[in-house]
TIMI-2910 file (N, C-alpha, C, CB; in pm, 1 decimal, decimal comma, always signed):
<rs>
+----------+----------+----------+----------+----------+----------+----------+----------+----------+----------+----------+----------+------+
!      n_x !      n_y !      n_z !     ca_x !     ca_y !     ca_z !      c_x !      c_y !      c_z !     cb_x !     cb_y !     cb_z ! resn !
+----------+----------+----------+----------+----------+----------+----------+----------+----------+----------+----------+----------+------+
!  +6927,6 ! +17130,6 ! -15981,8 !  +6932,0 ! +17182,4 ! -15846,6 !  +7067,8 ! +17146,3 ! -15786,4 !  +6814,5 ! +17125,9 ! -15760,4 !  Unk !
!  +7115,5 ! +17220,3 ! -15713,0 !  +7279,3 ! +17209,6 ! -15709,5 !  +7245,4 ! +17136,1 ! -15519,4 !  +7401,0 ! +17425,4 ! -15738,0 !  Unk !
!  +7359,4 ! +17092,6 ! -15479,4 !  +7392,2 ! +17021,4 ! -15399,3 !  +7330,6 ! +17096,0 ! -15228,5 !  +7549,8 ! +17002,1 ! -15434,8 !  Unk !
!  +7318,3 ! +17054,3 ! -15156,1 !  +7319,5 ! +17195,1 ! -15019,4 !  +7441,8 ! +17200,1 ! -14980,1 !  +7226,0 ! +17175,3 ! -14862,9 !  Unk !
!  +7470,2 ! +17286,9 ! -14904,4 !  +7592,5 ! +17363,8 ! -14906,9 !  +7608,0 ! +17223,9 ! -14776,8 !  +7597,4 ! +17576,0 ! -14872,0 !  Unk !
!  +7718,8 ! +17177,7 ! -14740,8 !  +7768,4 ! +17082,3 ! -14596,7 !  +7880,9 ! +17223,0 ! -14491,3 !  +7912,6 ! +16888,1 ! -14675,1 !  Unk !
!  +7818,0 ! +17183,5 ! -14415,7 !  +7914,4 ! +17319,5 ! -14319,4 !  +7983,0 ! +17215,5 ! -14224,8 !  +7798,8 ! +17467,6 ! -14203,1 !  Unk !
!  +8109,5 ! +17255,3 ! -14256,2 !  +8246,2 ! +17148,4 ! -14133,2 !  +8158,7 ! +17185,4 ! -14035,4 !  +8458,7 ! +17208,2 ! -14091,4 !  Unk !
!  +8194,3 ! +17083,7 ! -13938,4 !  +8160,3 ! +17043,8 ! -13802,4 !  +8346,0 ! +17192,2 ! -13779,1 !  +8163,6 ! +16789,1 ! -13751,6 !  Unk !
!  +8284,1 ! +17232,9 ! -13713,2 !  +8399,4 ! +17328,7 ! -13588,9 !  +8517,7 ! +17249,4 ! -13567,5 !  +8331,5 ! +17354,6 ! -13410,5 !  Unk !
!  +8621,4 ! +17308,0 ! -13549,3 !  +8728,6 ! +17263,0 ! -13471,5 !  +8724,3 ! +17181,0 ! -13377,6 !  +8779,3 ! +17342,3 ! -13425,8 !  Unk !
!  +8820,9 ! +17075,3 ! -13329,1 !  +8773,9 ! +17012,8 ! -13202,8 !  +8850,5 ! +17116,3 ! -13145,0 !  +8803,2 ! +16849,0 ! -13161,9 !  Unk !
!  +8766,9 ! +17148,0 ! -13027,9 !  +8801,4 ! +17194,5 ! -12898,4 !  +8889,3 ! +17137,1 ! -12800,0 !  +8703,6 ! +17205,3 ! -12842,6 !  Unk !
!  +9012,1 ! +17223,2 ! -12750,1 !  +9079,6 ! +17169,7 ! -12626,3 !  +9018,4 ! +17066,6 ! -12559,2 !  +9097,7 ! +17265,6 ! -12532,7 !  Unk !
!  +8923,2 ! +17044,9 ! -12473,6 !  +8819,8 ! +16973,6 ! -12402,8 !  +8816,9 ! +16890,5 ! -12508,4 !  +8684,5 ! +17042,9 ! -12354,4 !  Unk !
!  +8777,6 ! +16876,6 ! -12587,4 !  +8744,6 ! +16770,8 ! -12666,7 !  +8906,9 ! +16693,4 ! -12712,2 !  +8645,7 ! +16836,3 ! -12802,1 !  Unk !
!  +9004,5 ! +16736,3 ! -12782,5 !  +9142,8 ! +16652,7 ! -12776,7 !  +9139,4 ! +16582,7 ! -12678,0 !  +9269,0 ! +16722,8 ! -12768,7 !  Unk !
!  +9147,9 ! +16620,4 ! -12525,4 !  +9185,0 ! +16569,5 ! -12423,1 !  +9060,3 ! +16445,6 ! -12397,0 !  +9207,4 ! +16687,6 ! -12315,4 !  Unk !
!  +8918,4 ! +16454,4 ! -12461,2 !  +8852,7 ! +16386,0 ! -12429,5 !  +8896,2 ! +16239,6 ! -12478,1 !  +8745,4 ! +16436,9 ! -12458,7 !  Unk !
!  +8887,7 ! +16273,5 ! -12650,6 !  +8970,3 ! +16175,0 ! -12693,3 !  +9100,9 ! +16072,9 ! -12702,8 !  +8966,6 ! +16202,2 ! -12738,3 !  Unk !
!  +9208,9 ! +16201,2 ! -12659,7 !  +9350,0 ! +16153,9 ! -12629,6 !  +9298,2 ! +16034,4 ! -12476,2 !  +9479,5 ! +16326,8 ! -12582,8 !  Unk !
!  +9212,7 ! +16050,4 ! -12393,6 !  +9183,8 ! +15981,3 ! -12265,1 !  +9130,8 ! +15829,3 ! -12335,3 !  +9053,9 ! +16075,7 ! -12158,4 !  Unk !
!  +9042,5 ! +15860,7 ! -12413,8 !  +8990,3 ! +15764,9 ! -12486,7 !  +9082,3 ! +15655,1 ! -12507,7 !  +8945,9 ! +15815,3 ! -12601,4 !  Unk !
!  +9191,8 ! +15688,5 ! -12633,4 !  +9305,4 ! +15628,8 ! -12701,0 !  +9363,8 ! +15571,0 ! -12597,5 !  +9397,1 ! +15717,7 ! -12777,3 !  Unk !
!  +9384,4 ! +15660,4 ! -12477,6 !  +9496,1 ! +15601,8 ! -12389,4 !  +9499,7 ! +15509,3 ! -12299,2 !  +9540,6 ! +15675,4 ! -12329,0 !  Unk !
!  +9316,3 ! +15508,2 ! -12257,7 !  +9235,6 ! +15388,9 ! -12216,8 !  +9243,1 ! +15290,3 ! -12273,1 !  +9123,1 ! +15399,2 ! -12214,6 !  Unk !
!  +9214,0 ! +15270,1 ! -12428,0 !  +9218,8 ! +15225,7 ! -12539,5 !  +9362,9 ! +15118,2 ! -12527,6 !  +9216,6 ! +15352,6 ! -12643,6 !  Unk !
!  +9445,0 ! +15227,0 ! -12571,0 !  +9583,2 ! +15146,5 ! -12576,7 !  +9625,3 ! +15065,1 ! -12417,5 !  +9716,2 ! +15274,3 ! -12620,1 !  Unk !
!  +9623,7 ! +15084,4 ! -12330,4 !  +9572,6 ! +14987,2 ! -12212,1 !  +9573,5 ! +14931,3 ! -12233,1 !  +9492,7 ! +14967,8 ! -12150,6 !  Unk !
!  +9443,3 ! +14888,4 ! -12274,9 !  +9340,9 ! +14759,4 ! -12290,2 !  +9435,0 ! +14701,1 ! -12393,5 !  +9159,4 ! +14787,7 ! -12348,7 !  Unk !
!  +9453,0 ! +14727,7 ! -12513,9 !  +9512,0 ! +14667,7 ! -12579,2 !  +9690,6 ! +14601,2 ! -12541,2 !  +9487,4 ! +14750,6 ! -12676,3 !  Unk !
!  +9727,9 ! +14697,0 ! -12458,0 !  +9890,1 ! +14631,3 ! -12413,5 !  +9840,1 ! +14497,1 ! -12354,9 !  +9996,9 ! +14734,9 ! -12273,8 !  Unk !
!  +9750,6 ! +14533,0 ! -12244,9 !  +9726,9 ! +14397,3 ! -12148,3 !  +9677,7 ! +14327,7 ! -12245,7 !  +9623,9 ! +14399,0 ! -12011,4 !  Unk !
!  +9627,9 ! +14313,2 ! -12280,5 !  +9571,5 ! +14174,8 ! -12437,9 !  +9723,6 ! +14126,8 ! -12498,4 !  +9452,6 ! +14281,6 ! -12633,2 !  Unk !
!  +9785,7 ! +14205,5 ! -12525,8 !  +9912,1 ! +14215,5 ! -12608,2 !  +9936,2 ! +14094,8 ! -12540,1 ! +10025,0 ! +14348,1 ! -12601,5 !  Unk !
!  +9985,0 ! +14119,7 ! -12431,4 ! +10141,0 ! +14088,7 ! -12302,8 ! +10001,1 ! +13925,7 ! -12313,9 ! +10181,1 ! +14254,0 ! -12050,1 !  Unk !
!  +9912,3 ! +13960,7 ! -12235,5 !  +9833,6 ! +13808,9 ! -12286,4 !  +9820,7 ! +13732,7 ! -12384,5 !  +9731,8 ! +13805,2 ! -12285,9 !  Unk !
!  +9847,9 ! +13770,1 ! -12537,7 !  +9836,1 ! +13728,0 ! -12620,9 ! +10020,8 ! +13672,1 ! -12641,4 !  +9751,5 ! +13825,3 ! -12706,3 !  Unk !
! +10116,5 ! +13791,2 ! -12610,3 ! +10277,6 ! +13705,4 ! -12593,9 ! +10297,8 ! +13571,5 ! -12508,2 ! +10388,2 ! +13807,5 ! -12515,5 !  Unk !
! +10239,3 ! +13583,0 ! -12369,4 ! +10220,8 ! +13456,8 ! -12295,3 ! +10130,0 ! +13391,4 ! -12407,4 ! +10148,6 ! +13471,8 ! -12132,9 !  Unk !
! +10065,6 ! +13315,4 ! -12420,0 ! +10005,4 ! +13193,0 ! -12518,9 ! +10077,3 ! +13173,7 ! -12619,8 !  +9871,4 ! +13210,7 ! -12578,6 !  Unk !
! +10157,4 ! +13307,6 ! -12691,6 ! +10283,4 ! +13249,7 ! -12818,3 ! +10395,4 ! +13178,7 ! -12744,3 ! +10371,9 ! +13392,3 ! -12915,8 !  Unk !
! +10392,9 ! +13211,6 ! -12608,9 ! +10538,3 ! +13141,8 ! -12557,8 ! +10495,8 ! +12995,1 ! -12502,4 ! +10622,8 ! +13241,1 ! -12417,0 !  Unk !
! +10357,1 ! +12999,1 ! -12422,7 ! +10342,2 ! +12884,4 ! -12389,7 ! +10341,6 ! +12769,9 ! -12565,1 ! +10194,8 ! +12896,4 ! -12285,6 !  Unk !
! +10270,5 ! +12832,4 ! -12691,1 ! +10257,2 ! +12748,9 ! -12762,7 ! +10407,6 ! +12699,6 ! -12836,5 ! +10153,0 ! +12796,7 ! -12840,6 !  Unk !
! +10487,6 ! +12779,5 ! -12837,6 ! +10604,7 ! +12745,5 ! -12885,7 ! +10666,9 ! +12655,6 ! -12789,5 ! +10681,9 ! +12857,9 ! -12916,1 !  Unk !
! +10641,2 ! +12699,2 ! -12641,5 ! +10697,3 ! +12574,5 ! -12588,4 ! +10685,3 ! +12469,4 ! -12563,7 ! +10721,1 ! +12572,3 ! -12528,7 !  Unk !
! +10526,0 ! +12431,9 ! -12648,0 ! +10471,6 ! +12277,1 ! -12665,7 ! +10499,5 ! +12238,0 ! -12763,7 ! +10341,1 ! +12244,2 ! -12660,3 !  Unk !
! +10507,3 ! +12370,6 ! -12874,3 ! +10559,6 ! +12297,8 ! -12995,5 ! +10733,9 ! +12251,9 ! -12984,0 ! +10532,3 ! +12407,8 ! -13130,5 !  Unk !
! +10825,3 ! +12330,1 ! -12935,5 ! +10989,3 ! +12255,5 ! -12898,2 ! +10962,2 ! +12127,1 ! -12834,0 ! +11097,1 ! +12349,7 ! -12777,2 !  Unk !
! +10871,3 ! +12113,9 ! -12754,6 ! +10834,4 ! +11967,5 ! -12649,3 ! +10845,3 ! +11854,6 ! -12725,3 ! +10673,5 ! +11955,0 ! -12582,1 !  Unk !
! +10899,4 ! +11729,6 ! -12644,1 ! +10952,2 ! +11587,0 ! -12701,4 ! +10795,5 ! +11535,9 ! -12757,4 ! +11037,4 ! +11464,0 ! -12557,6 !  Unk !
! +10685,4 ! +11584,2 ! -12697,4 ! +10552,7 ! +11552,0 ! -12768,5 ! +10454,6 ! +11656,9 ! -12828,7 ! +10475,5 ! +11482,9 ! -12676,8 !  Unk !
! +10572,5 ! +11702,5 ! -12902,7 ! +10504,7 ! +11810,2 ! -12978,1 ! +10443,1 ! +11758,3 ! -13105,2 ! +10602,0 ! +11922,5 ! -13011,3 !  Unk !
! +10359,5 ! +11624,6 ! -13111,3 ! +10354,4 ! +11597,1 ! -13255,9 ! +10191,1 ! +11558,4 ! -13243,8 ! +10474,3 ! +11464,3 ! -13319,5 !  Unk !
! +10152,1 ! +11656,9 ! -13242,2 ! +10037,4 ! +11697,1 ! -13230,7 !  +9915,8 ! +11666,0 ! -13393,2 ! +10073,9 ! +11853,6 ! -13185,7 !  Unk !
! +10009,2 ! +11697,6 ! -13478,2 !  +9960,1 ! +11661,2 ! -13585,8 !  +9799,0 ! +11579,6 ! -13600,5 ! +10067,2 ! +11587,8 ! -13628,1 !  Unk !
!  +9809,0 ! +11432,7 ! -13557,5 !  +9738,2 ! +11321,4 ! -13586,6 !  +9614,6 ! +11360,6 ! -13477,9 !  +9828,7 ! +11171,2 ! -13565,6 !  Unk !
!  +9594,4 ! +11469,7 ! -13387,2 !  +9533,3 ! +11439,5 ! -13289,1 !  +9373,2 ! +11534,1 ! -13338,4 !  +9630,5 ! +11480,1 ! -13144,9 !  Unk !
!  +9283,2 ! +11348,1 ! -13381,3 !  +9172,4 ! +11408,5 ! -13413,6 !  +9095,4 ! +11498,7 ! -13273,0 !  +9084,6 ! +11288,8 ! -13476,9 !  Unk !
!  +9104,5 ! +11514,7 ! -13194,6 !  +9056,1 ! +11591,0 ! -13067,8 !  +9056,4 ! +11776,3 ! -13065,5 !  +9164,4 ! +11533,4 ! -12944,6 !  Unk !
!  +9143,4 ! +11807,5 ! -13180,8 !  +9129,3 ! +11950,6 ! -13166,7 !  +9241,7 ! +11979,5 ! -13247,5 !  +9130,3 ! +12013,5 ! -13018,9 !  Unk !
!  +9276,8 ! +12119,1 ! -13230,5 !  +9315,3 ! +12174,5 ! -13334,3 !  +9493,9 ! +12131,4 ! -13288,4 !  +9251,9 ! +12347,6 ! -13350,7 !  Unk !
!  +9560,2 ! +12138,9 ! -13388,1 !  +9723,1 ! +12136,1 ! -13389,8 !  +9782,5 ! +12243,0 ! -13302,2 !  +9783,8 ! +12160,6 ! -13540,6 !  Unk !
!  +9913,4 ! +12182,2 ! -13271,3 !  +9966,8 ! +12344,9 ! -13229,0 ! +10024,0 ! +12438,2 ! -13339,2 ! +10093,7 ! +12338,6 ! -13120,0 !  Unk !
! +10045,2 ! +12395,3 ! -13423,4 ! +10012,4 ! +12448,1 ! -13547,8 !  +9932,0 ! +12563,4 ! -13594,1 !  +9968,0 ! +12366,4 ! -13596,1 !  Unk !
!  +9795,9 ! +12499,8 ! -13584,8 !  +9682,5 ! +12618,6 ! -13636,2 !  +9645,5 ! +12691,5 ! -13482,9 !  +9510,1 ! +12534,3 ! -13725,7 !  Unk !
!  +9714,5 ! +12641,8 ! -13352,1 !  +9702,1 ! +12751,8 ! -13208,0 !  +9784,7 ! +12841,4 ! -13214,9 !  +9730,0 ! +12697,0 ! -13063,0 !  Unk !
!  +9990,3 ! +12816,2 ! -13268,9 ! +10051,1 ! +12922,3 ! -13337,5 !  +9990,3 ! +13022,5 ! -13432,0 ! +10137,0 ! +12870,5 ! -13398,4 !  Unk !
!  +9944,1 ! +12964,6 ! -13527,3 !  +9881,0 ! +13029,4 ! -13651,0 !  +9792,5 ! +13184,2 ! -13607,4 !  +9764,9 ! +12902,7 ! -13721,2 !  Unk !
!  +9658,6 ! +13061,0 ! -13503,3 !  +9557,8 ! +13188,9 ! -13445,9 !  +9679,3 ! +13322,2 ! -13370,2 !  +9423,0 ! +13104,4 ! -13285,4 !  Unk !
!  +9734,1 ! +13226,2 ! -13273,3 !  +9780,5 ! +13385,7 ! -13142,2 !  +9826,6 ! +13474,3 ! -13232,6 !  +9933,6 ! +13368,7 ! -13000,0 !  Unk !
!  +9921,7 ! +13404,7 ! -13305,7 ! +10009,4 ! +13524,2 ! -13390,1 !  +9937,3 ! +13602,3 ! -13485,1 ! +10125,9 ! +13465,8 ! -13476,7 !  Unk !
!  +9849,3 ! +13567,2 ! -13523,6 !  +9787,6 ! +13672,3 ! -13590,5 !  +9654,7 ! +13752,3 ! -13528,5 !  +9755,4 ! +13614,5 ! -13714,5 !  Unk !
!  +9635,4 ! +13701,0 ! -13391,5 !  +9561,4 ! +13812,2 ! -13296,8 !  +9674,3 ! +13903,0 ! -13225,6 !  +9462,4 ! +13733,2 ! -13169,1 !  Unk !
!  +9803,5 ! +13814,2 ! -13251,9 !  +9906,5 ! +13933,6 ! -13167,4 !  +9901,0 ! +14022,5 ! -13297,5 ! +10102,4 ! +13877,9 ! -13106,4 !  Unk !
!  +9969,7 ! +13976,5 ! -13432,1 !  +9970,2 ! +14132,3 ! -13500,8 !  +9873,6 ! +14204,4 ! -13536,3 ! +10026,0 ! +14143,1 ! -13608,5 !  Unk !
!  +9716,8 ! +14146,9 ! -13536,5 !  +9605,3 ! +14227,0 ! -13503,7 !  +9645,1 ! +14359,0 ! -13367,4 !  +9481,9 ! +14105,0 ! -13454,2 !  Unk !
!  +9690,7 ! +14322,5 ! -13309,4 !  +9692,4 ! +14404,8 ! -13210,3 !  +9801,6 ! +14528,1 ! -13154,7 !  +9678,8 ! +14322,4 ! -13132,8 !  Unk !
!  +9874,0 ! +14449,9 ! -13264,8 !  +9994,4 ! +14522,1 ! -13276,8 ! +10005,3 ! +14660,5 ! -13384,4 ! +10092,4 ! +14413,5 ! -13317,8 !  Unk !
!  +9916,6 ! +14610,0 ! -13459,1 !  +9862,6 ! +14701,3 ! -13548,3 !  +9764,4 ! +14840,2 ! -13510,5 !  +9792,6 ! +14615,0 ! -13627,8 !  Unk !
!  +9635,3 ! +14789,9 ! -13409,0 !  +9550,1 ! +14884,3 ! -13346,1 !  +9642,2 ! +14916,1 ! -13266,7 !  +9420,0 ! +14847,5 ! -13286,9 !  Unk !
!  +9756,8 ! +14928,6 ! -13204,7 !  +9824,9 ! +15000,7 ! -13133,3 !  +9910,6 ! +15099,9 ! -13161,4 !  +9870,3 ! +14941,3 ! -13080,9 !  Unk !
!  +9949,5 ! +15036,0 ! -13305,2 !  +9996,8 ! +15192,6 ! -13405,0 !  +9932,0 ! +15230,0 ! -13433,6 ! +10063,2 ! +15215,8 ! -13515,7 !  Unk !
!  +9816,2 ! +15235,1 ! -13471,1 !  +9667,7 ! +15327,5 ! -13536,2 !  +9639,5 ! +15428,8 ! -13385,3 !  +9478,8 ! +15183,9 ! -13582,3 !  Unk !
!  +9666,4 ! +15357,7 ! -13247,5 !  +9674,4 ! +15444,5 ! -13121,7 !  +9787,2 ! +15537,3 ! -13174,1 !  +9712,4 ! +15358,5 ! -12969,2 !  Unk !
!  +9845,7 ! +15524,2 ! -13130,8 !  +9977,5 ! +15609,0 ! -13122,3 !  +9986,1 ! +15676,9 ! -13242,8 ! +10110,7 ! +15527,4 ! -13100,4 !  Unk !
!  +9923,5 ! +15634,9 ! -13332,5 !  +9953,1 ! +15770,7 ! -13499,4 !  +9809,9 ! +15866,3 ! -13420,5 !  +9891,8 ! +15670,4 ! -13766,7 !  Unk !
!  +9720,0 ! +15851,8 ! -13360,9 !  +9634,7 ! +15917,6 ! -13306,2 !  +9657,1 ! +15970,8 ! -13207,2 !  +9553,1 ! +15869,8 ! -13293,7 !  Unk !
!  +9756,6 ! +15963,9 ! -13130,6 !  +9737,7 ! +16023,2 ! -13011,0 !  +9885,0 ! +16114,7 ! -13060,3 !  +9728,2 ! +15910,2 ! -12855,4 !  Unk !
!  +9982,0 ! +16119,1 ! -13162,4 ! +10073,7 ! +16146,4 ! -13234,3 !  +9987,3 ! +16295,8 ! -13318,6 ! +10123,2 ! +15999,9 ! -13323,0 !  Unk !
!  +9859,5 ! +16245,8 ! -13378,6 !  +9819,0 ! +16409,3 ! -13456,7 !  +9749,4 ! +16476,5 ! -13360,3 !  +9711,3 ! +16411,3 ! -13603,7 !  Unk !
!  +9729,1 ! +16407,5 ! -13234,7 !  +9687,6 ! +16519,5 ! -13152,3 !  +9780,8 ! +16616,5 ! -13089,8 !  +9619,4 ! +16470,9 ! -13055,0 !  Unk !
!  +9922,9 ! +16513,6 ! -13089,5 !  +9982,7 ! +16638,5 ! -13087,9 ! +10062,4 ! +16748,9 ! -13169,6 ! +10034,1 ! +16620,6 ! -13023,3 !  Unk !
! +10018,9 ! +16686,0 ! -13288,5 ! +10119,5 ! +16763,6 ! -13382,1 !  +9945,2 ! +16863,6 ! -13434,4 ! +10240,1 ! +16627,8 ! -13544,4 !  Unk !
!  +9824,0 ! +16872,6 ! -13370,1 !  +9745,6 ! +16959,1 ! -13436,8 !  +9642,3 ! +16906,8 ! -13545,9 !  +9832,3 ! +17046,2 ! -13491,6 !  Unk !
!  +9643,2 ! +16805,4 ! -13610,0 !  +9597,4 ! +16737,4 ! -13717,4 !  +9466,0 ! +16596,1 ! -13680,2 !  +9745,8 ! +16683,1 ! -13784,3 !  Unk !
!  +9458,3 ! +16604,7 ! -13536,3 !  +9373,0 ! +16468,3 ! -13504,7 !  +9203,2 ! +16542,7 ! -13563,7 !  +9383,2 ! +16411,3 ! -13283,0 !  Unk !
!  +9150,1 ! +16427,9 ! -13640,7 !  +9010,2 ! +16482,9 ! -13601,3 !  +8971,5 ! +16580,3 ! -13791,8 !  +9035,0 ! +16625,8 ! -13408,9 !  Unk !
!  +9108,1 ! +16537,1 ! -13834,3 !  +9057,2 ! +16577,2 ! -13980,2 !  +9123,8 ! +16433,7 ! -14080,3 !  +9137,7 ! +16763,7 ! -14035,9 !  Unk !
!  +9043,1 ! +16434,6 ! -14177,8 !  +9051,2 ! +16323,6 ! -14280,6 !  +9171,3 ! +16326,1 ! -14335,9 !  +8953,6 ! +16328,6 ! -14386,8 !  Unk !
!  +9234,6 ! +16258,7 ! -14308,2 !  +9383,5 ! +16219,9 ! -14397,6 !  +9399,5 ! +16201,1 ! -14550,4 !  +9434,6 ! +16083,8 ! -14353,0 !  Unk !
!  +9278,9 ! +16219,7 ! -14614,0 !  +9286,3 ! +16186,3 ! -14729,0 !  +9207,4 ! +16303,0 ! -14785,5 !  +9244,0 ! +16048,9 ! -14753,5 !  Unk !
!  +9055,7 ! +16341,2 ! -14746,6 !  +9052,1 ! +16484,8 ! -14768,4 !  +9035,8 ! +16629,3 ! -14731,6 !  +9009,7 ! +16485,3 ! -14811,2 !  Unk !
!  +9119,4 ! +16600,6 ! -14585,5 !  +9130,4 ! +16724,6 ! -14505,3 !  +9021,8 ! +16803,3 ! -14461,6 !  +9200,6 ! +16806,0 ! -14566,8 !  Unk !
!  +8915,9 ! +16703,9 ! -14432,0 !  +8827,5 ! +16739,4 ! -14410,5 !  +8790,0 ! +16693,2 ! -14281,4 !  +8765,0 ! +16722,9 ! -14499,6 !  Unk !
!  +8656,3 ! +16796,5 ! -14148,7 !  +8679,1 ! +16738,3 ! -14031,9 !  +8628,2 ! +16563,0 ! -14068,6 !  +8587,8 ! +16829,7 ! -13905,2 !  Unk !
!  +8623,0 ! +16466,5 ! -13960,8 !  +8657,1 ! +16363,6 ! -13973,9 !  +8478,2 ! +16332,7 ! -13880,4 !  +8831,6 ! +16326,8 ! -13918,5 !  Unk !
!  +8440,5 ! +16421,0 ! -13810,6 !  +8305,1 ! +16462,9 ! -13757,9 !  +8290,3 ! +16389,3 ! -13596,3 !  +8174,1 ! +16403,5 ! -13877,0 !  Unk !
!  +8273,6 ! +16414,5 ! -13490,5 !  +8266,8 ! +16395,3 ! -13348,3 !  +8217,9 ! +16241,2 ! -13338,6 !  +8162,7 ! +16507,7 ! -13273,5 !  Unk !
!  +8073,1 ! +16246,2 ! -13420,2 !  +8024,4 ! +16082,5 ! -13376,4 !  +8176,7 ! +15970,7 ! -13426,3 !  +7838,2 ! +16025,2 ! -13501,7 !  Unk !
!  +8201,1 ! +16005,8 ! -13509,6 !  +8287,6 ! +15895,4 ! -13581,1 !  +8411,6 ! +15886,9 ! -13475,1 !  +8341,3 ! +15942,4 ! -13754,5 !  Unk !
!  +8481,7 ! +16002,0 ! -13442,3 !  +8572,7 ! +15970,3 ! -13333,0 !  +8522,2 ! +15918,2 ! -13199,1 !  +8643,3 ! +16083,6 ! -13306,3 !  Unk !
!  +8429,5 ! +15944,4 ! -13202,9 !  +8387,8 ! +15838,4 ! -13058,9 !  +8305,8 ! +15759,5 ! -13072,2 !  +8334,0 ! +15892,9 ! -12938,5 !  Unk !
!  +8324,4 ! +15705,9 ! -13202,9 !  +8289,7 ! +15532,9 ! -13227,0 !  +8429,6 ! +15487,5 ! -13253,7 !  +8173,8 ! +15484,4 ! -13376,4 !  Unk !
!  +8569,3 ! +15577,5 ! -13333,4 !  +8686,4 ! +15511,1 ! -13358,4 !  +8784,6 ! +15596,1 ! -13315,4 !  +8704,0 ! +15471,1 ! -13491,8 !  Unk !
!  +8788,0 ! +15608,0 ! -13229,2 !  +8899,3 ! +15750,3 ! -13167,8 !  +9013,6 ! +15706,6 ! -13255,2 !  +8957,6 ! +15757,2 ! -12962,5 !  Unk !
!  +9061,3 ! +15642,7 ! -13304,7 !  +9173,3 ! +15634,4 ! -13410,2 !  +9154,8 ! +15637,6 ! -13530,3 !  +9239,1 ! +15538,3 ! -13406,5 !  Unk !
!  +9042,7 ! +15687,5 ! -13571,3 !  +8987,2 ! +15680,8 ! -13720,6 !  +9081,3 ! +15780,4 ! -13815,8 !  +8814,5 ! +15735,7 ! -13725,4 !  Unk !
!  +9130,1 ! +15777,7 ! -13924,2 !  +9236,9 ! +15840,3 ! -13965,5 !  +9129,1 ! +15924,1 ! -14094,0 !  +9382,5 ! +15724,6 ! -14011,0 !  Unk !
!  +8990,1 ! +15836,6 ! -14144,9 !  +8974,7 ! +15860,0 ! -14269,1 !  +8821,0 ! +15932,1 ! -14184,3 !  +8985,3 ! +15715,5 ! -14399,9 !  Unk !
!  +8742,1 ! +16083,4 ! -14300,4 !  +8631,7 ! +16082,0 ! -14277,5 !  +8508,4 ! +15917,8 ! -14324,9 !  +8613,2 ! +16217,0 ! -14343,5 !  Unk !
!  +8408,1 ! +15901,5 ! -14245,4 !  +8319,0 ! +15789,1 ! -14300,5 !  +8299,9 ! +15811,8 ! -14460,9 !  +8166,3 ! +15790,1 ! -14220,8 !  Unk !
!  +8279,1 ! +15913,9 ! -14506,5 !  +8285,5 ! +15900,4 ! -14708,4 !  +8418,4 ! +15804,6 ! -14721,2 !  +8329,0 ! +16100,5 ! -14823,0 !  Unk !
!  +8486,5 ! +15871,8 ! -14670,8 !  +8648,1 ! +15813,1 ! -14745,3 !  +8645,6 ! +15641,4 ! -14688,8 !  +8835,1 ! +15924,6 ! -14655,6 !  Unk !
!  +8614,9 ! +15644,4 ! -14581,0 !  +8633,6 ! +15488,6 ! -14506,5 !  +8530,9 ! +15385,9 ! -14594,8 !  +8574,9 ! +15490,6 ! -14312,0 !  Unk !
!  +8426,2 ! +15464,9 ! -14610,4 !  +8352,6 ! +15336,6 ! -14697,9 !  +8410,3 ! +15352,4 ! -14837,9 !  +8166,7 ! +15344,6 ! -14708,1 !  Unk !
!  +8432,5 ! +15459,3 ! -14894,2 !  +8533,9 ! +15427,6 ! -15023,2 !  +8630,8 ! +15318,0 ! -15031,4 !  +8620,0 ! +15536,8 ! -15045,3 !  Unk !
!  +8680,4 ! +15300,9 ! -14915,2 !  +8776,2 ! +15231,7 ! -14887,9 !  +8748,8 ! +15060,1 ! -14887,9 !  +8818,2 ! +15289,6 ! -14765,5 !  Unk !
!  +8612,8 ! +15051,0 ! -14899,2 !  +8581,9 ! +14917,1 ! -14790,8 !  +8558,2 ! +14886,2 ! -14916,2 !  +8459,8 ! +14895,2 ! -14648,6 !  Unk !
+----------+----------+----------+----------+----------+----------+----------+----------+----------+----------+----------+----------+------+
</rs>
């Protein structure tokens, strides 16, 4: 018995780009202000770590400034990252291409963009991926 036929989900609709592009742009917001919050705590921590009592090392009470560098910076390039995944999304909306699978050109399907308005891959391909 052969497969059932899958019928693409339609084009996104004008109305619908713009729904999403609002999404992303909300989106990326949220994420600058985190950003710019997450740069303040790299600056405050670097400037405890330059400090004449920056020797934090020995202090059984909590974590080093060390492993507090360690965390920000890698929630800053966490974030720095979902902000290019914005902008490559809000980038194929305008070049025509948002909303289909990058890998097999296929639509990418409505629920999934508005669970990941930056989703690049259809869900087959994304769990392939995982």
């Amino acid at each position: 018995m052969s497969a059932p036929d899958r019928h693409p989900e339609p084009v996104l609709s004008p109305a619908d780009l713009a729904h999403f592009a609002g999404l992303l742009r909300q989106r990326r917001a949220e994420l600058e202000g985190e950003l710019a919050r997450q740069g303040a705590s790299l600056a405050d921590v670097r400037a405890a770590r330059s400090g004449a009592d920056a020797d934090d090392e020995h202090d059984p009470e909590g974590p080093t400034l060390s492993d507090e560098w360690s965390l920000r910076a890698g929630v800053h390039a966490e974030l720095t990252v979902a902000l290019a995944a914005i902008d490559a999304a809000l980038a194929r909306i305008d070049d025509g291409s948002y909303g289909t699978c990058l890998r097999r050109g296929e639509p990418i399907g409505r629920e999934r963009l508005q669970a990941r308005p930056a989703a690049e891959l259809c869900i087959d391909c994304a769990r392939e991926q995982s």
